[in-house]
C-alpha positions in Angstrom: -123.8 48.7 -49.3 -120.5 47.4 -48.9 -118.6 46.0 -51.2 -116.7 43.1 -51.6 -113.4 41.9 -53.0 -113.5 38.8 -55.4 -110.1 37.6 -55.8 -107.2 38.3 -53.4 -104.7 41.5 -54.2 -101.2 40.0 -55.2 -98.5 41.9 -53.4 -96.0 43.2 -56.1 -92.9 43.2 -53.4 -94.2 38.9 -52.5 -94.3 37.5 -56.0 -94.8 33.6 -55.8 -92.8 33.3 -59.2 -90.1 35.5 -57.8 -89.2 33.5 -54.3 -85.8 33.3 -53.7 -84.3 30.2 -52.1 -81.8 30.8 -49.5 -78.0 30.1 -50.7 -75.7 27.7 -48.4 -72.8 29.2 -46.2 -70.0 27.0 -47.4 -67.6 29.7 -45.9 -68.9 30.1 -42.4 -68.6 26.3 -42.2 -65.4 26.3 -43.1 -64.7 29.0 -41.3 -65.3 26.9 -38.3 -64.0 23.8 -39.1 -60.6 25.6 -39.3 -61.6 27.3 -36.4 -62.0 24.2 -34.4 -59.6 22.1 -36.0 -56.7 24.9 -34.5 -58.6 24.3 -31.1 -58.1 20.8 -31.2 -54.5 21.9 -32.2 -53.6 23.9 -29.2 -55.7 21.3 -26.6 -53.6 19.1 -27.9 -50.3 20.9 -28.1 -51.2 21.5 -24.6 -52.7 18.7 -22.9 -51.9 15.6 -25.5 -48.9 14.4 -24.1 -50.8 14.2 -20.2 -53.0 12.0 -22.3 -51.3 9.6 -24.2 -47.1 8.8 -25.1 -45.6 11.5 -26.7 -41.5 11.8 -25.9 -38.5 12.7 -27.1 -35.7 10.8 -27.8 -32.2 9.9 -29.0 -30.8 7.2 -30.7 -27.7 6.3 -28.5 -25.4 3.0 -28.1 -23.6 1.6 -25.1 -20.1 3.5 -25.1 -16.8 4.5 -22.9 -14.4 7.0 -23.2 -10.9 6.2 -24.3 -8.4 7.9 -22.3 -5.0 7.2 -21.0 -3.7 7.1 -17.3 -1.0 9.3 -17.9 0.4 12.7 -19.2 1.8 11.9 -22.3 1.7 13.7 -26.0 -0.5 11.6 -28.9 2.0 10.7 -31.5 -0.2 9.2 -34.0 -4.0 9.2 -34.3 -5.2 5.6 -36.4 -9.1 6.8 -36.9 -11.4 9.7 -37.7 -14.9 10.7 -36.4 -17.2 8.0 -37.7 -14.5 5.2 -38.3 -15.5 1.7 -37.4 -13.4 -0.4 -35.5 -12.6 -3.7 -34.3 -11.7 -5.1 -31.5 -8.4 -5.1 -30.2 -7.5 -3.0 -33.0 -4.7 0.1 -32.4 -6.5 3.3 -32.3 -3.5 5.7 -30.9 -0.7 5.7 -29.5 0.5 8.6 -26.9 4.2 8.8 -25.8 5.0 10.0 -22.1 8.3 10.9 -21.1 7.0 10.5 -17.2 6.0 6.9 -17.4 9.7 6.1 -19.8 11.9 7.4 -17.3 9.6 5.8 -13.9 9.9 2.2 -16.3 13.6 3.3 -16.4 14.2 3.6 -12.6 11.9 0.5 -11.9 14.0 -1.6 -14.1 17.2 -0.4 -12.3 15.8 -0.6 -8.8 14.7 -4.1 -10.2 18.5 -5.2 -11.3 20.2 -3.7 -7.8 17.6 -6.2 -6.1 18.5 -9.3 -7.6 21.8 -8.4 -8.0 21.5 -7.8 -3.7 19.5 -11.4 -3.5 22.3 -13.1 -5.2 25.0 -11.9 -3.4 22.7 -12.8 -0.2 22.1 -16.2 -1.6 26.0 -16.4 -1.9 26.5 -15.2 1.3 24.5 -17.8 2.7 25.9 -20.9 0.9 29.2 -19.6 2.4 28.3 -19.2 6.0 26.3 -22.6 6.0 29.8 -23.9 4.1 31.8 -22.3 7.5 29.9 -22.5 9.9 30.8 -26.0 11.2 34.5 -25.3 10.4 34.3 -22.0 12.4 33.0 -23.8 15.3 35.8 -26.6 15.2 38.3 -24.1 14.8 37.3 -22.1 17.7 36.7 -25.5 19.9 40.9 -25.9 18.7 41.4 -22.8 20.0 40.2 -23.3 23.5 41.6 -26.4 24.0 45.4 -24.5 23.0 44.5 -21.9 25.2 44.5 -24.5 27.9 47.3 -26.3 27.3 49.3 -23.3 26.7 48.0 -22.3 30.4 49.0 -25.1 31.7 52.5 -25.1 30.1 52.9 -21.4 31.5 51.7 -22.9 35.1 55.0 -25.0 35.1 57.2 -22.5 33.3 57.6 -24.0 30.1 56.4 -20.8 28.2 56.3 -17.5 28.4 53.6 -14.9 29.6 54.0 -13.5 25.8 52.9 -17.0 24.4 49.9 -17.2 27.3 49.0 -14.0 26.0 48.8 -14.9 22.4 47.3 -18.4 22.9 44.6 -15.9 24.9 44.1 -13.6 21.7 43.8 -16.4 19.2 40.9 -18.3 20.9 38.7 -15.0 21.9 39.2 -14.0 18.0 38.2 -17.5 17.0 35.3 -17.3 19.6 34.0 -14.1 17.9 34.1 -15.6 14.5 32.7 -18.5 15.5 29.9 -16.5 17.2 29.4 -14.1 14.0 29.0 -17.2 11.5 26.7 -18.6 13.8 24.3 -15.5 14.4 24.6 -14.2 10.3 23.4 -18.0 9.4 20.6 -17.3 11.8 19.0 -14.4 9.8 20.3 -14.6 6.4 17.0 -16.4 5.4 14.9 -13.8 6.8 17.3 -11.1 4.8 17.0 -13.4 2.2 13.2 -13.4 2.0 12.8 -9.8 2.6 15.5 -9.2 -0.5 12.7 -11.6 -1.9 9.6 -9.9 -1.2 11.0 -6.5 -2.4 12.3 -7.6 -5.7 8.8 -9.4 -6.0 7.0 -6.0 -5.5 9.3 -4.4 -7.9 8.8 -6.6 -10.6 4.9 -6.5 -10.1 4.7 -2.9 -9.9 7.0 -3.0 -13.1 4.7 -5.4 -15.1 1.6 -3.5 -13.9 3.0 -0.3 -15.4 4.1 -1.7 -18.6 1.1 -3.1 -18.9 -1.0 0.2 -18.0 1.4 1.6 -20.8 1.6 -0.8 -23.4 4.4 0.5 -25.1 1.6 4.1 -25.6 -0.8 1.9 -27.9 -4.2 2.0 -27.5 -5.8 -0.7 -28.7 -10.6 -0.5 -29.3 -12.0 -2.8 -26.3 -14.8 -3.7 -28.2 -16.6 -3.8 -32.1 -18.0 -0.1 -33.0 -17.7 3.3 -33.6 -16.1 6.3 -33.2 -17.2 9.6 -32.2 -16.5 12.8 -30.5 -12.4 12.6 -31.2 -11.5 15.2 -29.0 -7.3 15.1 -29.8 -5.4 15.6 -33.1 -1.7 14.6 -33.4 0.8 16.3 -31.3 -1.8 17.4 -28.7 -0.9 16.6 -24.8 -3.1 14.9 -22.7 -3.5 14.9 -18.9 -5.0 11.4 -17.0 -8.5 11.1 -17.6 -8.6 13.0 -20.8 -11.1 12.0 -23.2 -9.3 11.1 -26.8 -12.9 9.9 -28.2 -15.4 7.8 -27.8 -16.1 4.2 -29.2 -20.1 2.8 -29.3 -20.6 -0.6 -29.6 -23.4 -3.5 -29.4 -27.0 -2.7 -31.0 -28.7 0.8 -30.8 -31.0 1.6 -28.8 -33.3 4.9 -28.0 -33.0 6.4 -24.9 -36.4 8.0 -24.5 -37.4 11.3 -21.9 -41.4 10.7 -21.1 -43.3 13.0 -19.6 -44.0 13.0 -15.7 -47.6 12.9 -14.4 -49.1 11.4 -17.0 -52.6 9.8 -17.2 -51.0 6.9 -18.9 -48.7 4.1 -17.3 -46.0 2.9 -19.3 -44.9 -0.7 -19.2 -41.5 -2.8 -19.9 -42.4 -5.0 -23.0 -44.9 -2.3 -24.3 -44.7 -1.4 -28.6 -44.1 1.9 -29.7 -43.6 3.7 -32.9 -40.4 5.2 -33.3 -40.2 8.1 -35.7 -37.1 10.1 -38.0 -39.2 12.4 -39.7 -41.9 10.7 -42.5 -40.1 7.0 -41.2 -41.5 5.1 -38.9 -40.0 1.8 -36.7 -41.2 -0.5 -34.5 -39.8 -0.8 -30.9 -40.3 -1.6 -27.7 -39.9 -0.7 -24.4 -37.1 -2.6 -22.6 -36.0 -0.9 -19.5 -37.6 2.3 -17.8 -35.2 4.0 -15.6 -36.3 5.0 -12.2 -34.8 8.6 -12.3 -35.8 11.8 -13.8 -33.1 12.9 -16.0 -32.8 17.0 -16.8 -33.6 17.2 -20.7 -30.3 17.2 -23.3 -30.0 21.3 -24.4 -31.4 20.0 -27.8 -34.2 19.0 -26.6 -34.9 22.4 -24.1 -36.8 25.1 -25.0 -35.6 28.8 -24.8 -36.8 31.2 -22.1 -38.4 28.0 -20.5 -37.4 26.8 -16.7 -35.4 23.3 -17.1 -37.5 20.3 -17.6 -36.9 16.4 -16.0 -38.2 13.7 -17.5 -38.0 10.2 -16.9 -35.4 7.6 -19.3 -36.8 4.9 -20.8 -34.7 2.2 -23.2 -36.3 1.7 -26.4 -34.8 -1.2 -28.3 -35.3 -1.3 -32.1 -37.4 -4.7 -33.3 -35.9 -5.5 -36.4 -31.8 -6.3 -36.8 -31.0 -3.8 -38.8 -31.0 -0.4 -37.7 -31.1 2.6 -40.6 -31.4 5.5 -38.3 -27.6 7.3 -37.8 -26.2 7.4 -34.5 -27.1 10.6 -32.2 -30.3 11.4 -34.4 -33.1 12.9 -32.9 -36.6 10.7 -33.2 -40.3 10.8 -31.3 -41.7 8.4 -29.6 -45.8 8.0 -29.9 -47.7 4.8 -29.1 -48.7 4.5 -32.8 -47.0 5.5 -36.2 -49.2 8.5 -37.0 -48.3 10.2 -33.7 -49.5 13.4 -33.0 -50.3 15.4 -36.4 -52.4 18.1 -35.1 -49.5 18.6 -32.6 -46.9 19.1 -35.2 -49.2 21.3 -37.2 -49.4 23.7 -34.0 -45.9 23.7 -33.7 -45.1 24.9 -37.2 -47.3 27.6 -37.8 -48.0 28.4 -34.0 -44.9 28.3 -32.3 -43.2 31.8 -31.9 -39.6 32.3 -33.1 -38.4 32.5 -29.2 -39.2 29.3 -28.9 -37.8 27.5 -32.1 -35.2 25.4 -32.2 -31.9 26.9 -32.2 -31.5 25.1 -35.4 -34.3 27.1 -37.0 -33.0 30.2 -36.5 
């Protein structure tokens, strides 16, 4: 007889009052999101700026360097770094003992010229004056010289008179003959005295212009910056003194070669200064690859080109300083995750000099 079991065993280790309910991995999950939001990072970090505009840039205005076009000294320096200007204002003035003493022979040379030309202008008044007379006078001569020939042919006067009468007309011949040729070419002396003194005087203006007395006066409205000079320092041609920036400022962007994106004149772009943001756009790209500024190269790295691109500012004013460092994204938020990398991914070698 076998026997049966009514009601089913309950297993003590399975009790249905005692089922536990499995817990959620909050952890794990964020464990991964972190995980993939520092993969997104480094994609991006590394491939972003292939994909869409991401450049460095400087904010830069149009500018020349003053300088002088002669060795001289730099008696007195009118501005500082930073100092605006205006135009036609004096800036400096340099002293340079070269250019006094050539303005001091020019000026002689000039006054031994016109001095020359008016005694050739004299010279010429006289012999026009003469010359007729000269000619009469030797005609007068001739004709004594005959008669006294003929008077000697009858014996009425001596050889000795002949012989005079002979002298006198060759000598009034000769000064006939010399009154007549200098009146030929005294205007040709005269326009050559001309045409030197002319010279003289232009190359004397030109310098005393170019000199200006040593003052240096700003060409334009703007700034200065990078003074180079204090007082007392000497100066070769060519040297820099500073540098003056004038009309608006503008960004002078280095893109990224090889992109998958195209960029185009007239095109906006955010323009960025740290948490600030501006509007720009896109108003002339350069068709050159430029070698990046040193602040913007990295260290240990082979040197990068990029290509310029000018970035005007939209609104009037413009409340980012000269020289300052900004990026340039094709929206304001710009490229987080790639920042993020940067700052807590980037090794020391290759920090900004600054950050060291």
């Amino acid at each position: 007889m076998v026997m049966q079991r009514i009601k089913p065993r309950t297993r003590v280790d399975n009790l249905v009052s005692e089922k536990r309910k499995p817990k959620k991995s909050y952890g794990r999950h964020i464990y991964l999101g972190i995980l993939c939001v520092i993969g997104i990072a480094v994609l991006d970090l590394a491939f972003g700026h292939l994909l869409y505009l991401d450049a460095d840039g400087q904010v830069m205005q149009r500018n020349y360097d003053v300088a002088t076009e002669h060795r001289g000294t730099v008696i007195e320096l009118l501005v500082e770094e930073g100092s605006t200007v205006r135009k036609g204002q004096l800036i400096a003035q340099v002293q340079s003992r070269d250019v006094l003493e050539h303005l001091a022979d020019l000026r002689a040379k000039k006054l031994e010229a016109e001095r020359d030309l008016n005694a050739m202008r004299a010279r010429r008044t006289f012999l026009f004056s003469t010359r007729d007379a000269a000619k009469e006078r030797a005609e007068i001569l001739e004709r004594t010289l005959n008669l006294t020939k003929q008077a000697e042919a009858r014996g009425l006067v001596r050889a000795e008179r002949l012989s005079d009468a002979v002298d006198d007309a060759f000598q009034g011949m000769k000064e006939a003959q010399q009154v007549i040729a200098d009146a030929a070419v005294i205007d040709e002396s005269i326009r050559l005295l001309e045409t030197n003194l002319r010279d003289l005087t232009e190359a004397l203006e030109v310098l005393e212009t170019s000199y200006n007395d040593g003052q240096i006066h700003a060409a334009e409205d703007g700034l200065i910056a990078n003074l180079n000079v204090v007082e007392g320092a000497v100066v070769d041609p060519g040297d820099s003194l500073m540098q003056l920036f004038y009309d608006r400022p503008f960004v002078l962007a280095q893109v990224p070669t090889g992109t998958a994106f195209e960029l185009e004149v007239g095109e906006r772009v955010a323009i960025k200064s740290g948490v600030e943001a501006y509007d720009g756009r896109i108003e002339y790209i350069y068709p050159v690859a430029s070698k990046l500024s040193e602040e913007f190269q990295r260290t240990f790295e082979p040197t990068h080109r990029r290509q310029l691109a000018r970035i005007e500012f939209l609104n009037d004013e413009n409340p980012i300083a000269l020289f300052t460092k900004v990026q340039i994204t094709s929206s304001t938020i710009g490229r987080p995750l790639e920042r993020f990398a940067e700052i807590f991914f980037q090794p020391r070698a290759y920090a900004d000099p600054e950050e060291k």
